[in-house]
C-alpha positions as CSV (number, residue, x, y, z in Angstrom):
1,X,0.0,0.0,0.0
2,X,1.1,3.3,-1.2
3,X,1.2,6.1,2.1
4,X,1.3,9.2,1.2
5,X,2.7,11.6,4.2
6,X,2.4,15.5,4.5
7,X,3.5,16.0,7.8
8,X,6.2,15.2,10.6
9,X,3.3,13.7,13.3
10,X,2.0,11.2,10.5
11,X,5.4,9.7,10.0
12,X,6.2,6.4,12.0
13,X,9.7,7.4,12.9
14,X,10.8,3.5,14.0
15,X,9.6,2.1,10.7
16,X,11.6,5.1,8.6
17,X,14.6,4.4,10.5
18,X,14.4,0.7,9.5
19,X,14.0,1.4,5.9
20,X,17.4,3.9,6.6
21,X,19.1,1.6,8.8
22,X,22.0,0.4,6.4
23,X,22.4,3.6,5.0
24,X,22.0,5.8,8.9
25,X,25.0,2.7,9.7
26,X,27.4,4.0,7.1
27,X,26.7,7.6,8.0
28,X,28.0,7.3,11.7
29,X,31.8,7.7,10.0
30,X,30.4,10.5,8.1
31,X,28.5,12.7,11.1
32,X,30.2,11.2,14.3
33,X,33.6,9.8,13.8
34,X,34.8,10.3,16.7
35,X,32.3,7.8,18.4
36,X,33.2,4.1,19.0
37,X,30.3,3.0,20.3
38,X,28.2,2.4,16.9
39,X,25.0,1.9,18.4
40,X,25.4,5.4,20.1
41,X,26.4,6.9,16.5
42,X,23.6,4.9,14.8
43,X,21.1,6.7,17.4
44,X,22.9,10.1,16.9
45,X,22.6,9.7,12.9
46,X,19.1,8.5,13.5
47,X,18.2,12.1,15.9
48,X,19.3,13.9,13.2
49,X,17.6,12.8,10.3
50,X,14.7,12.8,12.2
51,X,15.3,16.1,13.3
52,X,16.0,17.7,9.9
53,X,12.5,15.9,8.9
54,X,10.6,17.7,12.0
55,X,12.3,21.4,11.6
56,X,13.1,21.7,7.9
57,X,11.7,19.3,5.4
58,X,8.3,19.3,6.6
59,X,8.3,22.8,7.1
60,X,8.4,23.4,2.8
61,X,4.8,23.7,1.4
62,X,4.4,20.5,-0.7
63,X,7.0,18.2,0.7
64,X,6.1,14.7,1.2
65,X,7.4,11.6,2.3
66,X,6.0,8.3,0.1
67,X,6.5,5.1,1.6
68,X,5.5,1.7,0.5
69,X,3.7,-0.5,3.2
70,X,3.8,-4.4,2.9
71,X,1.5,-6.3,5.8
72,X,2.6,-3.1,8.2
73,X,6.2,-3.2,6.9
74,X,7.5,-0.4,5.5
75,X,9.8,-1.9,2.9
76,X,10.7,1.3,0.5
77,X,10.7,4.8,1.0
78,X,11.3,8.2,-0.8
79,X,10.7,12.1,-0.5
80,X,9.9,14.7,-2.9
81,X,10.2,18.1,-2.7
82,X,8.1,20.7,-4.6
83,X,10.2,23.1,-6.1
84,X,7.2,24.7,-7.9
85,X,4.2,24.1,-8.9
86,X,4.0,21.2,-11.0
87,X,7.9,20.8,-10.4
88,X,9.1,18.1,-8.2
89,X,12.8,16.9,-6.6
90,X,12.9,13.2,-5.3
91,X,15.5,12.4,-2.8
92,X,16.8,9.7,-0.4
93,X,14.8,6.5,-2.5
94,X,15.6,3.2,-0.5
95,X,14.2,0.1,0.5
96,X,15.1,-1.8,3.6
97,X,18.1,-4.1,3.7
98,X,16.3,-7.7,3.1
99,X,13.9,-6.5,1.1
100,X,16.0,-5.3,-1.9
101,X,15.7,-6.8,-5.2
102,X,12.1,-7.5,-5.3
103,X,10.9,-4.4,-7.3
104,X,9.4,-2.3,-4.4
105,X,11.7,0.8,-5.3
106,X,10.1,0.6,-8.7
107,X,7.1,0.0,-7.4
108,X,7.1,2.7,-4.7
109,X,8.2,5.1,-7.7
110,X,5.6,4.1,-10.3
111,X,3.2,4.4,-7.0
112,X,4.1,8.3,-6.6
113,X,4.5,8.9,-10.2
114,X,0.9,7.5,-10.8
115,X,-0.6,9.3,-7.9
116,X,1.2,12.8,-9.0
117,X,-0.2,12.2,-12.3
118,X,-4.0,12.7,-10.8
119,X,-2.9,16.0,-10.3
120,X,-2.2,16.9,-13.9
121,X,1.3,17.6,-16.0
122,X,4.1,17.8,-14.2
123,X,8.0,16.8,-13.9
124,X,10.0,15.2,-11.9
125,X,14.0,15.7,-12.3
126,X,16.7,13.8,-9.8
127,X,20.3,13.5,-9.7
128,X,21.4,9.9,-9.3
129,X,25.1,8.6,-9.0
130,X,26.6,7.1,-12.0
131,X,27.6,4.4,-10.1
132,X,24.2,3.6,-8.2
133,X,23.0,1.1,-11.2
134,X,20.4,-0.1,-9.1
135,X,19.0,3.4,-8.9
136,X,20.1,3.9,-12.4
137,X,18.0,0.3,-13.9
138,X,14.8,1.8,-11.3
139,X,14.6,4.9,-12.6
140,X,14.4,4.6,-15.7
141,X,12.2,1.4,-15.4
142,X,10.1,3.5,-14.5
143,X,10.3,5.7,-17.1
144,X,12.9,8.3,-16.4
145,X,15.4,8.7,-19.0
146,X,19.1,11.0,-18.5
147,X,18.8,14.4,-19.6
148,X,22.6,15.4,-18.5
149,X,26.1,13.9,-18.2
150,X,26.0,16.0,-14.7
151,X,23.5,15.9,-12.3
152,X,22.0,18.8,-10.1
153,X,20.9,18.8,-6.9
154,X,18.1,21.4,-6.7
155,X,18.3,21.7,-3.6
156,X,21.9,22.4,-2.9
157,X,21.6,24.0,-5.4
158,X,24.9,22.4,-7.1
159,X,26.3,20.4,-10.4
160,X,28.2,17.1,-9.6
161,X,30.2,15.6,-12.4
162,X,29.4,11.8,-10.5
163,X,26.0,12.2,-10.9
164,X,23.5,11.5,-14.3
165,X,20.8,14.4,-14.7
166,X,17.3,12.5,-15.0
167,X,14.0,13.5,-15.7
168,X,10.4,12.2,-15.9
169,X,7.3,14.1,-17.8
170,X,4.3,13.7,-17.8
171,X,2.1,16.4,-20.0
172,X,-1.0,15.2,-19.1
């Protein structure tokens, strides 16, 4: 089941965090270094993501976080930004560790692509890493295609020469 979620209090934080768990893992040597203990540093990384969610994403008109719920598991999630209206910015598409290569990124993605397309035309551009071919193979399964050899990060607001350019439209 496709949820569809507009605001900090109607997230399950828990079930996020273990969609994120490998990746909020590898970010402790990123954010906190310095910290042996990796269950602290997994907790840290965890406060903080949920934190920037509560104070900052949520707080941007049109934001949302899409997840994709199986029996009360969630096993994929993604959020999308609205840079304008009828523009949108995906970020941060995973899918819990044991649950991967099964289709449900694709099927989370075709999920918010179908929904967004009740609303009438609109595109959806994302910067993925030219070495992510997972990402690569899902996106454009589902029917994004590369637009540019270097991808932008709209919200950053910055090129990088690692990433592909992609793009969906839909005109409606």
């Amino acid at each position: 089941m496709l949820l569809r979620i507009r605001q900090y209090c109607d997230l399950d934080e828990r079930k996020l965090m273990d969609v994120y768990s490998e990746s909020n893992f590898e970010n402790t040597d990123y954010f906190f270094p310095d910290i042996a203990d990796k269950e602290e540093a997994v907790r840290k990384v965890e406060e903080g993501f949920l934190d920037f969610l509560k104070n900052d994403f949520f707080s941007h008109e049109g934001n949302e976080y899409w997840v994709l719920d199986e029996g009360g598991v969630w096993v994929s999630a993604i959020r999308t930004s609205k840079l304008e209206s009828g523009i949108y910015y995906p970020e941060a598409l995973e899918t819990r560790p044991g649950c991967r290569r099964k289709g449900y990124g694709a099927q989370l993605l075709t999920g918010v692509l179908e929904e967004l397309k009740t609303e009438g035309p609109f595109k959806m551009y994302d910067c993925v890493s030219k070495k992510n071919t997972a990402s690569m193979k899902t996106h454009e399964k589902c029917g994004f295609r590369i637009v540019s050899d270097k991808g932008y990060d709209y919200l950053s607001e910055e090129y990088d020469d690692h990433c592909y350019g992609l793009e969906f439209c839909y005109e409606g």
